[in-house]
N, C-alpha and C positions, 0 to 999 in steps of 0.2 A: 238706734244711735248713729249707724252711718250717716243715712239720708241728712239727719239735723248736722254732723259734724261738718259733712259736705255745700252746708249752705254756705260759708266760709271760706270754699276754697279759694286758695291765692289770694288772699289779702293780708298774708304775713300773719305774724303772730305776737299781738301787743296782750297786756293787760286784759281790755275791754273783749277779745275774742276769744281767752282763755277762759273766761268770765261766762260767755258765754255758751261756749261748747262743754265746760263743766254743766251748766243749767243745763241745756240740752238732752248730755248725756246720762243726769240724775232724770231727768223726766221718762225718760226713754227706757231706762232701766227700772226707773218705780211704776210705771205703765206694764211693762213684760211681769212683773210681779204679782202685781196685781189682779193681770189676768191668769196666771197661772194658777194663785191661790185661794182665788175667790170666783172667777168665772169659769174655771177650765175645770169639766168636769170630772167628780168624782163621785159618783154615787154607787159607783160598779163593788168600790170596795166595804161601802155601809150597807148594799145589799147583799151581798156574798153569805156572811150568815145565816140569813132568814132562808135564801134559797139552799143551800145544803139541809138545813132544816127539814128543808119541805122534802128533797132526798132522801135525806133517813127516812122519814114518815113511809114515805111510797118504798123504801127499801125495808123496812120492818113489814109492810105489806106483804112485800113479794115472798120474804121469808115465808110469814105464816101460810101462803097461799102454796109454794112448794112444799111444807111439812104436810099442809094438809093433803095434796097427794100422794105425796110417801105412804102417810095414815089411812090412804081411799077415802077421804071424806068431802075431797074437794075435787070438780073436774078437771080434769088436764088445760079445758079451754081457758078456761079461768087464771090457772099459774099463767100460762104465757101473756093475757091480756094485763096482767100487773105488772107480770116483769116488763113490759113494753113502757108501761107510764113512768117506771123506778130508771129505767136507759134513755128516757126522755128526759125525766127532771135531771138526772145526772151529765148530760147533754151540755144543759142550761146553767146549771154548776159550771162546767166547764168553761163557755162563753163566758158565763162570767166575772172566771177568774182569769181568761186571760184580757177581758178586757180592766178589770184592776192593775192588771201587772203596767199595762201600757197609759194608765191614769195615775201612778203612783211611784216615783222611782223609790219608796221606801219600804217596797214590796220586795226588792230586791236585796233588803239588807236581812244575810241567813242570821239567824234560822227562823222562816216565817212559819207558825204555827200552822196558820189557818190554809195556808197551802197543802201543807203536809197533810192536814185532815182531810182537804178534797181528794190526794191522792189516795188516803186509806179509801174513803166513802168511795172511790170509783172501783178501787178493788172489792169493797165489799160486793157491789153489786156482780160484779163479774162472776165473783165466787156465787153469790146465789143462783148467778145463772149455771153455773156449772154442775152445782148441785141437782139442780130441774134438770138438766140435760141426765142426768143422771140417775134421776128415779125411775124406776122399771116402772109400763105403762100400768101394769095392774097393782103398783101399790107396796110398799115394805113397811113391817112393825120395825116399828125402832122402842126401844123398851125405854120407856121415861120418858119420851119425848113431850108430853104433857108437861111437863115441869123446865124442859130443857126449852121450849120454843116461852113460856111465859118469861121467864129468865132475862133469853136473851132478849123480848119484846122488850120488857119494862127497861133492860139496858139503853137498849138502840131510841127507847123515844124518849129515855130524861136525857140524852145526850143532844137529841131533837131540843126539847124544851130547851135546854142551857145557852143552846146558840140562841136561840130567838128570844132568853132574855139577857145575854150577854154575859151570863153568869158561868163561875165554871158546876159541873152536872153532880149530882151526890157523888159519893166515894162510891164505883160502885167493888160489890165481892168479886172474886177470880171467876168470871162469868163461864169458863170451861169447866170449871168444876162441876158445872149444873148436868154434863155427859158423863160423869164418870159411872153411869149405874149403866149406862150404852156402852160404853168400853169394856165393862168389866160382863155385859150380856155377850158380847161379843168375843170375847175372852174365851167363854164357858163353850162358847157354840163351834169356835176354834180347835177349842180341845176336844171335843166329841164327832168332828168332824160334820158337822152341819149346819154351817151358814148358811142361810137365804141369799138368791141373788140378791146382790145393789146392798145389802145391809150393812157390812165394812164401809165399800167406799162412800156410803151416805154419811154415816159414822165421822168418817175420817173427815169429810167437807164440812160439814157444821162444826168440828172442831176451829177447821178454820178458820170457820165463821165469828165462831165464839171466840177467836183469837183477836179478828177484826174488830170487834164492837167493844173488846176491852183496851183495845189501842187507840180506837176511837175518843172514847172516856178518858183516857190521858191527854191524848189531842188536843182535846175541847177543854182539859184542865188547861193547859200551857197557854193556849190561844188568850183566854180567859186571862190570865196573868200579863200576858206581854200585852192586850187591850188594857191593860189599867196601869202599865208599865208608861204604856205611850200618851196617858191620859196626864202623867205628872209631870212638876215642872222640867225644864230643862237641864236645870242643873243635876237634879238628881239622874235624867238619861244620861245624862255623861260621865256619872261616878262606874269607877270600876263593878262590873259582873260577879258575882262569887262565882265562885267554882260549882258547877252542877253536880248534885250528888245522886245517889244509884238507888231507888228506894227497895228495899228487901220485902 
């Protein structure tokens, strides 16, 4: 708009150059628009959920691949080569949420779902990694763990599926509940004065875990919602919010 207002300078200000420097300055400003919202890219933010996606996937990997050495069924080499691909794709999550944030200033209007689930999703992973740091090389029974590692599988990949079809993920159950027969092993072994090493704090970290993956599933519900939020018209985004309620 400068430059055009500037063709004008010092030639006073009639009618006919008022006339003109309005023309000008509507061109100039429907030009920056236009590239803004039609050529200036954004694709960082339509792909952001496909790639968390692919995060979970490689993060429910690394899970199983840590239980299974807990269980000795899997080699030690094998947990670390997965966790490496689940801190790679989570990497690449991150890139690419922050290049959304710098393609979209409507990313910055809180509370944005889908950010928030990147943050769990990067915590999950940490937490698996910490887990694996934490399994003794030759191995711990964890009692149930057969039913607690399907569990939280089938959580962590319909949460997967949900993002890559933009849908929000089943309901899923109180996915910690699936330890409680490990808690209450652990309980019994407490009281008798015989824990195995690593078996508590393994215990203790898949809870966590299982904390993660069911916050997750909320996550990926709300994302869900505010995506079809931003899908409606106008007028409706600007109608008053209800008040958020506390689900029991």
């Amino acid at each position: 708009p400068l430059s055009l207002l500037l063709s004008a300078f010092g030639a006073g200000l009639d009618a006919a150059i008022a006339m003109e420097r309005i023309i000008g300055t509507g061109l100039a400003c429907g030009s920056g628009l236009v590239v803004v919202t039609v050529l200036w890219p954004t694709r960082s933010g339509e792909a952001l959920p496909a790639v968390l996606a692919r995060a979970l996937r490689a993060a429910a990997d690394d899970l199983d691949a840590v239980i299974g050495v807990a269980a000795g069924t899997v080699p030690r080499s094998r947990m670390s080569e997965v966790h490496r691909t689940a801190v790679v794709d989570m990497d690449e999550a991150a890139r690419v949420s922050q290049a959304r944030m710098s393609e979209s200033i409507e990313t910055f209007a809180p509370p944005d779902a889908l950010a928030a689930l990147e943050a769990t999703a990067m915590k999950l992973v940490r937490d698996i990694g910490t887990l694996g740091a934490r399994v003794p090389l030759e191995g711990v029974a964890i009692p149930g763990i057969e039913r607690a590692q399907q569990a939280m599988d089938v959580a962590l990949r319909n949460v997967a599926e949900a993002l890559d079809a933009g849908t929000p993920p089943p309901r899923l159950a109180h996915v910690p509940a699936c330890l409680d027969g490990a808690h209450e092993a652990v309980s019994r072994l407490e009281s008798a004065g015989a824990v195995p090493r690593g078996l508590a704090s393994s215990v203790d970290m898949l809870d966590v875990i299982a904390h993660d993956i069911e916050r997750l599933g909320d996550e990926a519900a709300a994302w869900s919602a505010q995506a079809a939020g931003r899908k409606a018209p106008w007028w409706q985004r600007m109608a008053p919010r209800p008040a958020p309620t506390t689900l029991q």
